[in-house]
KOLFI-201843 format. One record per residue (C-alpha): residue number from 1; residue in three letters; x, y negated, z. Coordinates in steps of 0.5 Angstrom, whole numbers, plus 500, padded with zeros to 3 digits. Layout:
<nodes>
<NUM; 'ALA'; <X; Y; Z>>
...
</nodes>
This chain:
<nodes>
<1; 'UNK'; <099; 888; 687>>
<2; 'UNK'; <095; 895; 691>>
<3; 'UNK'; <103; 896; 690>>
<4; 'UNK'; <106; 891; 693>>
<5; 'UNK'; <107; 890; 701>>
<6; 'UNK'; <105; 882; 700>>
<7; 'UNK'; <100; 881; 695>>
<8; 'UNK'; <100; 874; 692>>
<9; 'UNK'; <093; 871; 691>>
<10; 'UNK'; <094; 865; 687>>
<11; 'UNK'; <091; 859; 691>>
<12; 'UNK'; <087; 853; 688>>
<13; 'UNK'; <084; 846; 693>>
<14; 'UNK'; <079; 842; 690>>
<15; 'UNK'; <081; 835; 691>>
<16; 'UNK'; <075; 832; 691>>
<17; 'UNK'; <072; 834; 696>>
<18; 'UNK'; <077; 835; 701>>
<19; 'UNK'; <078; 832; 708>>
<20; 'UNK'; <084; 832; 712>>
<21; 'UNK'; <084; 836; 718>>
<22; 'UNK'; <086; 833; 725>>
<23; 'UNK'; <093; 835; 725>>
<24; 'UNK'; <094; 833; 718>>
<25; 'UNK'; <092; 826; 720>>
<26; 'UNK'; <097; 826; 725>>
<27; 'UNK'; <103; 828; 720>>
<28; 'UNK'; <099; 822; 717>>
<29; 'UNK'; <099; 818; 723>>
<30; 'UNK'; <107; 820; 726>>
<31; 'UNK'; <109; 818; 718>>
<32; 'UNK'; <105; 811; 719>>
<33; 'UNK'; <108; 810; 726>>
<34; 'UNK'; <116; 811; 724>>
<35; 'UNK'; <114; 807; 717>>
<36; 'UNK'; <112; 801; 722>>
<37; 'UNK'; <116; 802; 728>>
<38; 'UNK'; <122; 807; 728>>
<39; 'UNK'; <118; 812; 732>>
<40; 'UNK'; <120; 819; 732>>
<41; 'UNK'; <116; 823; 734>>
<42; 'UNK'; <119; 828; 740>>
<43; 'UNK'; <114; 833; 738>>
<44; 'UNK'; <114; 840; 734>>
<45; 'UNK'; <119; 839; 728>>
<46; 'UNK'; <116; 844; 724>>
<47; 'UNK'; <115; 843; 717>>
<48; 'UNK'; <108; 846; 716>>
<49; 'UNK'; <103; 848; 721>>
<50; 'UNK'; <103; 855; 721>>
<51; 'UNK'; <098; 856; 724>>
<52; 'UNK'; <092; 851; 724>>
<53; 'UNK'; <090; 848; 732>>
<54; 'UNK'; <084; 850; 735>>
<55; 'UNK'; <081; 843; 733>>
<56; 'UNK'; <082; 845; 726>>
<57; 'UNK'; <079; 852; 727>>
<58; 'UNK'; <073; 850; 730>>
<59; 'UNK'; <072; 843; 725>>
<60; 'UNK'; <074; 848; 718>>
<61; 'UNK'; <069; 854; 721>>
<62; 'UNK'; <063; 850; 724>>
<63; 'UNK'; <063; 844; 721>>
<64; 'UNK'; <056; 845; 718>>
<65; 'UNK'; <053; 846; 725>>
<66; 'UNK'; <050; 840; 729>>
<67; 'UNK'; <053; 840; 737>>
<68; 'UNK'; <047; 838; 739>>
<69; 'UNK'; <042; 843; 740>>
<70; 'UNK'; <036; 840; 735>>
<71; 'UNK'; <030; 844; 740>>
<72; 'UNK'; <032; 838; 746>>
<73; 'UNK'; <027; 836; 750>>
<74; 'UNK'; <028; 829; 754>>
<75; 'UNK'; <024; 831; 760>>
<76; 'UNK'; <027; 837; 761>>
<77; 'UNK'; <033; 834; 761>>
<78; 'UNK'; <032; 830; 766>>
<79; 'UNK'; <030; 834; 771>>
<80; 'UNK'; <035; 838; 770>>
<81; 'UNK'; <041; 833; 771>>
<82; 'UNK'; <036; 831; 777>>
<83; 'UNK'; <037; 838; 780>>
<84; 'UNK'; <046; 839; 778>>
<85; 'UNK'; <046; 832; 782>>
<86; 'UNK'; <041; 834; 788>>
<87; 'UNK'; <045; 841; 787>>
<88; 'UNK'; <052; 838; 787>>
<89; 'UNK'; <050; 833; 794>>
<90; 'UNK'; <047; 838; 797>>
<91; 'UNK'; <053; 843; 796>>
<92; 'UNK'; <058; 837; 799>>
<93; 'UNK'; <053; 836; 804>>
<94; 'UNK'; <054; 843; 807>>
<95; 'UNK'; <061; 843; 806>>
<96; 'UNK'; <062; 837; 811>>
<97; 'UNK'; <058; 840; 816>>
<98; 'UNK'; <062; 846; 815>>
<99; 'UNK'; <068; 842; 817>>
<100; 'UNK'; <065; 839; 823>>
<101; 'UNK'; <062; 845; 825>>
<102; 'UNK'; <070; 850; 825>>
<103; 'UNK'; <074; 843; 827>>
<104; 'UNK'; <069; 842; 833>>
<105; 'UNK'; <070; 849; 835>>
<106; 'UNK'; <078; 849; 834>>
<107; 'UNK'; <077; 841; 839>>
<108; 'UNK'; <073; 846; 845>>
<109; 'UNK'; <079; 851; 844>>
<110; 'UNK'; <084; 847; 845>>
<111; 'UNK'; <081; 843; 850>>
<112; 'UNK'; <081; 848; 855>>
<113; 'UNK'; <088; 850; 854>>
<114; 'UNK'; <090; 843; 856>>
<115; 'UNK'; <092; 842; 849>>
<116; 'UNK'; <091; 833; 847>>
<117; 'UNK'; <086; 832; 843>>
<118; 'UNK'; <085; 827; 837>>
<119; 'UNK'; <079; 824; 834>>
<120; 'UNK'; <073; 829; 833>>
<121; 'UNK'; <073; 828; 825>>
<122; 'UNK'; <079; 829; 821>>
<123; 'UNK'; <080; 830; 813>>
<124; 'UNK'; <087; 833; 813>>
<125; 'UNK'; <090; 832; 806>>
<126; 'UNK'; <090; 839; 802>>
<127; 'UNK'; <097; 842; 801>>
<128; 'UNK'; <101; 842; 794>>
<129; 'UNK'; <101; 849; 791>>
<130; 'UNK'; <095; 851; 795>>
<131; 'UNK'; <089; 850; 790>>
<132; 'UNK'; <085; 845; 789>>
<133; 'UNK'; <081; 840; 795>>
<134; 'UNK'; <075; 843; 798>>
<135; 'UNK'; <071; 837; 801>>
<136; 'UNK'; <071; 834; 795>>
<137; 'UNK'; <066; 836; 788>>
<138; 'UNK'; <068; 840; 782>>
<139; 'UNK'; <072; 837; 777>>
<140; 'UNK'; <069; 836; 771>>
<141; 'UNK'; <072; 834; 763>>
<142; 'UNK'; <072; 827; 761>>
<143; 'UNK'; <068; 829; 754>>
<144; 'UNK'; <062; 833; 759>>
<145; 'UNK'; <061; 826; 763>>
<146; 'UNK'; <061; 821; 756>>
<147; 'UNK'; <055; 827; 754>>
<148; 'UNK'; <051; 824; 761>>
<149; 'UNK'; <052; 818; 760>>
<150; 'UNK'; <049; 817; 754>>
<151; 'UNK'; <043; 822; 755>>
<152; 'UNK'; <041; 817; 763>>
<153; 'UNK'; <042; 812; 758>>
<154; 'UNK'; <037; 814; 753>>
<155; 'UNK'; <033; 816; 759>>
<156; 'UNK'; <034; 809; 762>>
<157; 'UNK'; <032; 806; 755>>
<158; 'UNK'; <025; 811; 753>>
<159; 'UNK'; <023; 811; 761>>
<160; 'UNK'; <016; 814; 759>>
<161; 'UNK'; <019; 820; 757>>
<162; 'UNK'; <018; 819; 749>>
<163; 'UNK'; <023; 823; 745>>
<164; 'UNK'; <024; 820; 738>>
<165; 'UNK'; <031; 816; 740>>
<166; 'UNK'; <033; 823; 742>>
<167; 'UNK'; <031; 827; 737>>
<168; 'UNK'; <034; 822; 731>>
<169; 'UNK'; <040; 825; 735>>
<170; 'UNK'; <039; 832; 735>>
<171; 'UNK'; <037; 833; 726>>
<172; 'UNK'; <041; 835; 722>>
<173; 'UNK'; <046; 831; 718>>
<174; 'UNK'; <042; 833; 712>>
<175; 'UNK'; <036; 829; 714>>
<176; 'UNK'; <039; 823; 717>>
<177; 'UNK'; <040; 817; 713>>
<178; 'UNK'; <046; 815; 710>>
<179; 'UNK'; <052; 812; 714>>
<180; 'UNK'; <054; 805; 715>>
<181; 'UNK'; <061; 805; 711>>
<182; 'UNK'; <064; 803; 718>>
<183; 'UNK'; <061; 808; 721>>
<184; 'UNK'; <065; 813; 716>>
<185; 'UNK'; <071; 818; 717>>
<186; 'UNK'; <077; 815; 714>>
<187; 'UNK'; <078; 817; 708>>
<188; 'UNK'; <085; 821; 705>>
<189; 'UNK'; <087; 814; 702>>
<190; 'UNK'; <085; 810; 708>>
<191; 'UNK'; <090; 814; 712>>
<192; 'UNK'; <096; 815; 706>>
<193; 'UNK'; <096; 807; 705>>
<194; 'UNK'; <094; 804; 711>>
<195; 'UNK'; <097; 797; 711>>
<196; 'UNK'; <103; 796; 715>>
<197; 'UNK'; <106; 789; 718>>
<198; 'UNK'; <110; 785; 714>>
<199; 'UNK'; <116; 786; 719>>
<200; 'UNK'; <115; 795; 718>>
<201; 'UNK'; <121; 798; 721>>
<202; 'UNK'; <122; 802; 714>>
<203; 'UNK'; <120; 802; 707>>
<204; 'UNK'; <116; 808; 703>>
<205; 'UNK'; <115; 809; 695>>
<206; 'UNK'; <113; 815; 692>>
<207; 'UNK'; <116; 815; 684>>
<208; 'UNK'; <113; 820; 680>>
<209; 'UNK'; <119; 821; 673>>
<210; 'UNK'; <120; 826; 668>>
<211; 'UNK'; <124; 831; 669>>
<212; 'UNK'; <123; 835; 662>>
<213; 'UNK'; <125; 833; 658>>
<214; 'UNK'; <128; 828; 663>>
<215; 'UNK'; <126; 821; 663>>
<216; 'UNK'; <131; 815; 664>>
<217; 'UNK'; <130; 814; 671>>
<218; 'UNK'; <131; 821; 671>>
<219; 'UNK'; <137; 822; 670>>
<220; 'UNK'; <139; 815; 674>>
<221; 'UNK'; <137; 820; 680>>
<222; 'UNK'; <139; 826; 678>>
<223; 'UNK'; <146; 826; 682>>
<224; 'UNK'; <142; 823; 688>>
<225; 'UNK'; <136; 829; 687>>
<226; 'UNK'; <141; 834; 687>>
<227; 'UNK'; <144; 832; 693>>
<228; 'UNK'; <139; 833; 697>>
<229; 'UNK'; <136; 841; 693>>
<230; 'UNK'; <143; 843; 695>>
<231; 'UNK'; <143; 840; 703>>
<232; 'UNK'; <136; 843; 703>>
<233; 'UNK'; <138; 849; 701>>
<234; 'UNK'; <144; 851; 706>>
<235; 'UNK'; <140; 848; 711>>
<236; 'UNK'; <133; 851; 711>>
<237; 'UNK'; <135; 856; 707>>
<238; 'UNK'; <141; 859; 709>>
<239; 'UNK'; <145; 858; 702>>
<240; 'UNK'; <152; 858; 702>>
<241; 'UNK'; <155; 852; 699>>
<242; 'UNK'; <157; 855; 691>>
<243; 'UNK'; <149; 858; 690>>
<244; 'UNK'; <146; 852; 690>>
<245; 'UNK'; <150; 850; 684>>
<246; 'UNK'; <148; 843; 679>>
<247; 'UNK'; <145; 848; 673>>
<248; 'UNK'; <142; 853; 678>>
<249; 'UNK'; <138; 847; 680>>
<250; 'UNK'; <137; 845; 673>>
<251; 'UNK'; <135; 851; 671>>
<252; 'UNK'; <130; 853; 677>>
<253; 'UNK'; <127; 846; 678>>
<254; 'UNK'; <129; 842; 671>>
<255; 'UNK'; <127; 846; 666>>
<256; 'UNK'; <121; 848; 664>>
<257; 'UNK'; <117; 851; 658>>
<258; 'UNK'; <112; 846; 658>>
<259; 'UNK'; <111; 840; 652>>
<260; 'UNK'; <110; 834; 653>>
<261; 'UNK'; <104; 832; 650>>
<262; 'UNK'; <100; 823; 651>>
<263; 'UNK'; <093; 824; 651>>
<264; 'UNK'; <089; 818; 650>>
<265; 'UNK'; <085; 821; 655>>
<266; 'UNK'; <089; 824; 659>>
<267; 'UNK'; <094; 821; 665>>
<268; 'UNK'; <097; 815; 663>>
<269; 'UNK'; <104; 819; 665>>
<270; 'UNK'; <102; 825; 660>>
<271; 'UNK'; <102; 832; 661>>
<272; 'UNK'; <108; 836; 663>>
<273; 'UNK'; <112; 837; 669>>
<274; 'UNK'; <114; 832; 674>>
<275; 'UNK'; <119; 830; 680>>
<276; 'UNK'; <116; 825; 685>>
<277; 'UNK'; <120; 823; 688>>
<278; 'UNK'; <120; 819; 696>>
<279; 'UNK'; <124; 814; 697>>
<280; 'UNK'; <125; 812; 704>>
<281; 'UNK'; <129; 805; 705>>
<282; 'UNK'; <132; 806; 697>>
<283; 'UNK'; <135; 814; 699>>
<284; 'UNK'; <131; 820; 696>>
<285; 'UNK'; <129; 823; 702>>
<286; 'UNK'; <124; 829; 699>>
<287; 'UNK'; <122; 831; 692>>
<288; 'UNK'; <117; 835; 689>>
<289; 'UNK'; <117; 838; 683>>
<290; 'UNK'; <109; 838; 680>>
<291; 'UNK'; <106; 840; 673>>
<292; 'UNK'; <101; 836; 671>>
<293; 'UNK'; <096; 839; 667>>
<294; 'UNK'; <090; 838; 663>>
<295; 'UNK'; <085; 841; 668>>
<296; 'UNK'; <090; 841; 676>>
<297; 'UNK'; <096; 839; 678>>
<298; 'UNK'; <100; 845; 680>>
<299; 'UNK'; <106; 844; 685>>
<300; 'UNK'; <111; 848; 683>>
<301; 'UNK'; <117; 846; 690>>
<302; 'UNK'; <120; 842; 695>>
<303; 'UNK'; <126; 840; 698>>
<304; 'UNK'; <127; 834; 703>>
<305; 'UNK'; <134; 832; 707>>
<306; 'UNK'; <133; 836; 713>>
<307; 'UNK'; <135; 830; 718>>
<308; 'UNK'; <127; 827; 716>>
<309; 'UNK'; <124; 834; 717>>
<310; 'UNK'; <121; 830; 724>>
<311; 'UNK'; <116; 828; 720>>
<312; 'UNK'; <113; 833; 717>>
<313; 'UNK'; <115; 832; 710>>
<314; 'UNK'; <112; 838; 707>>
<315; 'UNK'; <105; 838; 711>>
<316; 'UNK'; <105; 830; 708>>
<317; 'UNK'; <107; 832; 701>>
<318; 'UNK'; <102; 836; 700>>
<319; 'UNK'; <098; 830; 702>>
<320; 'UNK'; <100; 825; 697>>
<321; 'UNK'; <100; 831; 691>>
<322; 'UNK'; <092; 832; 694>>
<323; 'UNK'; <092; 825; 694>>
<324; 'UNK'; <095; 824; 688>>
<325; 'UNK'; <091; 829; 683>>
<326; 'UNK'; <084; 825; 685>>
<327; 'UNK'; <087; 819; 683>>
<328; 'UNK'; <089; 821; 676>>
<329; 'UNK'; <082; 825; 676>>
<330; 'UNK'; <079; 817; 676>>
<331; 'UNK'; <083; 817; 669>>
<332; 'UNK'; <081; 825; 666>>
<333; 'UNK'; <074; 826; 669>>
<334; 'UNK'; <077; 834; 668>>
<335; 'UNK'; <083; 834; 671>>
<336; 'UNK'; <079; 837; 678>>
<337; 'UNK'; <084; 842; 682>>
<338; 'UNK'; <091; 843; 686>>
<339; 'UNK'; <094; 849; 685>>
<340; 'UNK'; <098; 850; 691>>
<341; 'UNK'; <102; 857; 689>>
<342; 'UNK'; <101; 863; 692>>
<343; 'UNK'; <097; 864; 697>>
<344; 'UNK'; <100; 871; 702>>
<345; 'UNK'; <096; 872; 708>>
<346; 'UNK'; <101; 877; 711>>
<347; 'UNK'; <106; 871; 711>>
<348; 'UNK'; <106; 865; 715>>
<349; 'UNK'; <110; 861; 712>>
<350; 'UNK'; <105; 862; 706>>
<351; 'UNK'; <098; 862; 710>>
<352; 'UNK'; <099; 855; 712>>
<353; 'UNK'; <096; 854; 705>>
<354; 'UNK'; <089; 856; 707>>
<355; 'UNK'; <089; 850; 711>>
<356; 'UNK'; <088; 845; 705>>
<357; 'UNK'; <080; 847; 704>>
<358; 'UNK'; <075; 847; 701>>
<359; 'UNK'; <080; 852; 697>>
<360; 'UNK'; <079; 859; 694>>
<361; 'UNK'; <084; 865; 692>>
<362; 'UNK'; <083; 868; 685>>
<363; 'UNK'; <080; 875; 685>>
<364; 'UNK'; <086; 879; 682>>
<365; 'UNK'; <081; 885; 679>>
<366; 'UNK'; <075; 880; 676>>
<367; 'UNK'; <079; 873; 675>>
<368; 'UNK'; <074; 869; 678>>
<369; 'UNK'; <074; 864; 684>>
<370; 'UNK'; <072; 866; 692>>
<371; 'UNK'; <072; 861; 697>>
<372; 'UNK'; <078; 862; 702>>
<373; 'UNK'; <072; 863; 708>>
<374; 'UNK'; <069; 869; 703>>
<375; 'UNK'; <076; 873; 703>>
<376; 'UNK'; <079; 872; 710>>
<377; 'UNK'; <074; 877; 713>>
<378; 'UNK'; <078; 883; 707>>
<379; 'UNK'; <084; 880; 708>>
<380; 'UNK'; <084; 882; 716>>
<381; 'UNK'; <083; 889; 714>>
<382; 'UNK'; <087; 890; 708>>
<383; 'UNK'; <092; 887; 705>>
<384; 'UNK'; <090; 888; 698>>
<385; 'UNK'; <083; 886; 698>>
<386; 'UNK'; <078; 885; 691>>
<387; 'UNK'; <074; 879; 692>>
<388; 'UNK'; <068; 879; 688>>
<389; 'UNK'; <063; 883; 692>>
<390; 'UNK'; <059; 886; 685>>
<391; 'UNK'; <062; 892; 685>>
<392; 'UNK'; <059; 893; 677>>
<393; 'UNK'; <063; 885; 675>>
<394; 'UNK'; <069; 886; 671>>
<395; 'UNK'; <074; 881; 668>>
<396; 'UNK'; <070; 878; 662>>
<397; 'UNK'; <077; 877; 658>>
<398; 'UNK'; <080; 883; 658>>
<399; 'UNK'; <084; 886; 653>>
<400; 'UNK'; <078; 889; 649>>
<401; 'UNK'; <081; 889; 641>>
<402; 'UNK'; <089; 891; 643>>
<403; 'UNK'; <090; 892; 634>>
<404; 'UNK'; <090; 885; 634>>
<405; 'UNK'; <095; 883; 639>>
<406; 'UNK'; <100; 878; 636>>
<407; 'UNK'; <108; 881; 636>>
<408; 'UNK'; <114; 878; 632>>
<409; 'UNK'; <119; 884; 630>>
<410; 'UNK'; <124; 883; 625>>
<411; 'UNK'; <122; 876; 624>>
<412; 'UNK'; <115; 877; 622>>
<413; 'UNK'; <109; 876; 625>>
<414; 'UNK'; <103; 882; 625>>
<415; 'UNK'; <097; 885; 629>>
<416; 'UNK'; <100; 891; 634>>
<417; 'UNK'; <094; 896; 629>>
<418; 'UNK'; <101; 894; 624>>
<419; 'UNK'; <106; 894; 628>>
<420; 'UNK'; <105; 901; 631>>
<421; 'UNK'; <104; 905; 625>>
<422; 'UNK'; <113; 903; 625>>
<423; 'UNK'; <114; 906; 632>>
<424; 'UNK'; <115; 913; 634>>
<425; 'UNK'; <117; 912; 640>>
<426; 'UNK'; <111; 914; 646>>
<427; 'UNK'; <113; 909; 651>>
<428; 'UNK'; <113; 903; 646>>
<429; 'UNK'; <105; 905; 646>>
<430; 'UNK'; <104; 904; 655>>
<431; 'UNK'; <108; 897; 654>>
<432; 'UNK'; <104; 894; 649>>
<433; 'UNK'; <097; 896; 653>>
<434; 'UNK'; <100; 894; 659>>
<435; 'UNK'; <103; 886; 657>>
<436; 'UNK'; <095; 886; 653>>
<437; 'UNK'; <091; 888; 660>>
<438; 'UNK'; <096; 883; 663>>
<439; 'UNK'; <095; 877; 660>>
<440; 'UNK'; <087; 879; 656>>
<441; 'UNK'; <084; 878; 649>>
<442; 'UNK'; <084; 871; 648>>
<443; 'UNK'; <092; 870; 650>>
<444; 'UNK'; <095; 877; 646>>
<445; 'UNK'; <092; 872; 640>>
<446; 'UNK'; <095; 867; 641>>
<447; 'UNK'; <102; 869; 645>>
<448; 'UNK'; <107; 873; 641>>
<449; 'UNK'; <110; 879; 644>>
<450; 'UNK'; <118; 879; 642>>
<451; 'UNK'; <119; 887; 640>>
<452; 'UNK'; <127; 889; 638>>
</nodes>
């Protein structure tokens, strides 16, 4: 990874305590509004926000820091919105008498030229293009004035002074009494399953089938799915027509290595790899291809019809699929995680991905998770970066025991203690190191290295 020019972190969010972002409520809202009424939004077309808003920024980096200041004192505060408005008044006050003073002295000049005069006060209305209107006061914003209000409010309410109203505004969330349900943000299911009126102009079903191996419904929709890959391809992708072929897709997004596996624990679905399909009026318009697995659901790709990219298909599955994996956490306790891929920091159109948060990257010399916020700073000053800032921490299940790495040669089974006393080649030795550092002691165990 030190070597490469785009170092891919291995991207994971945890599902349980995520929380929309606003422009992920807005794809959940444009979604909602097309499947009520038809609207399309005139708006960005692009399938995933590559860079977060500045709301998403703020939200994300200071959430935790209260937007009141905790040291307020109301009297103070009353003063000072006294002396802005008598400052405010006295500055409109001069200014008119500014007018009246210049105009009067412009009526005297012209009078003595014989000019006709009119009335001695005159508010000419300011020119376009000119900046904005002196004689009236400064503009302020709207969220400015709410704050005002609801602070003369207070004060009207608590006329002697006393602070407490006030002061339960200005601690901290964490020493606040727990909220009222009603009072609470909308959660990620509330803005998925919003209900729609019974006259919605469309119709939106999510089916999750079995894609290996396949399931009946499956293969009733295989032609139908492919379809959609192969637009998706030449469309988004730049493909031409004869790459994306049926067994190309089948073997990129069909075929997996996974067995199927029905725990009485697990996912009513089972274990193995999925599609969940997006049926729009009865056509598949998205489809994404996910693996459920004993501990995450990890999202492996997606492809959508290009004709429904307004709606943002590839934010709003990502949504779903995070949605999707809390809901098989109520059935298997352990199954916590969302494996999003590869997480690129030089790329944009893999950096979107870090806007799903809380999420961490793995650290490719310790193999322990970091929260995203952690590495964020290293990754703008390098693009290799480690992690784990305990410089003495190392991976805990390296390859310590390389004689006991299991290889199949010449139809047998045996430790690689055995298998190298057969070779003579020098080279044979640094592959065999390097597939044991790759994938640590406890996987050499278990996985077989095929050697010819």
């Amino acid at each position: 990874m030190n070597q490469t020019c785009c170092p891919q972190y291995t991207i994971r969010c945890r599902p349980l305590q995520f929380q929309p972002s606003k422009s992920h409520k807005k794809v959940l809202k444009k979604m909602l509004k097309f499947l009520a009424k038809g609207e399309i939004s005139k708006g960005n077309c692009e399938d995933e926000p590559m860079e977060p808003t500045v709301e998403d920024a703020v939200s994300s980096d200071f959430g935790l820091i209260n937007k009141l200041d905790i040291h307020c004192d109301l009297k103070t505060l009353n003063d000072d919105l006294r002396k802005s408005l008598e400052s405010e008044e006295k500055k409109k006050a001069k200014r008119e008498e500014s007018n009246e003073i210049t105009h009067s002295q412009d009526m005297k000049e012209k009078l003595g030229s014989g000019e006709p005069s009119c009335s001695v006060k005159v508010h000419t209305a300011p020119q376009p293009g000119r900046g904005a209107d002196l004689s009236k006061p400064p503009c302020r914003k709207a969220k400015e004035i709410r704050k005002e209000r609801k602070r003369l409010k207070l004060m009207q309410q608590n006329p002697a002074g006393e602070c407490e109203g006030f002061q339960a505004q200005c601690q901290p969330s964490s020493l606040l009494p727990p909220k009222t349900k009603s009072n609470q943000p909308k959660s990620l299911e509330d803005l998925i399953f919003e209900s729609l009126p019974e006259n919605a102009s469309h119709k939106l079903e999510v089916r999750v089938v079995r894609s290996s191996p396949p399931s009946s419904q499956f293969k009733a929709t295989f032609q139908e799915s492919y379809q959609v890959y192969k637009r998706y391809q030449m469309v988004v992708h730049r493909d031409p027509p004869d790459k994306p072929t049926v067994s190309q897709f089948t073997r990129f997004l069909c075929s997996s290595p996974l067995e199927t596996e029905n725990s009485p624990n697990g996912p009513d679905c089972g274990y193995g790899s999925f599609h969940q399909q997006y049926w729009l009026d009865g056509k598949i318009i998205a489809v994404g291809v996910i693996d459920i697995l004993p501990y995450c659901v990890s999202s492996v790709y997606l492809y959508y019809d290009p004709d429904y990219s307004f709606l943002s298909l590839g934010v709003y599955s990502a949504l779903r699929e995070i949605a999707f994996t809390r809901q098989l956490h109520e059935k298997t306790p352990q199954l916590s995680y969302y494996y999003m891929g590869f997480y690129i920091h030089s790329c944009p159109k893999m950096k979107y991905k870090g806007q799903y948060r809380p999420s961490d990257l793995l650290c490719p010399e310790t193999y322990v998770w970091v929260p995203i916020e952690q590495c964020l700073p290293s990754l703008e000053k390098s693009k290799y970066c480690r992690f784990n800032q305990d410089l003495e921490a190392v991976d805990e299940g390296r390859s310590k025991e390389p004689d006991r790495l299991q290889v199949f040669y010449k139809k047998a089974i045996m430790p690689y203690g055995v298998y190298k006393k057969q070779q003579r080649d020098p080279s044979e030795e640094a592959a065999v190191l390097q597939y044991a550092r790759l994938v640590g002691q406890a996987c050499s165990e278990r996985m077989l290295l095929f050697r010819n």
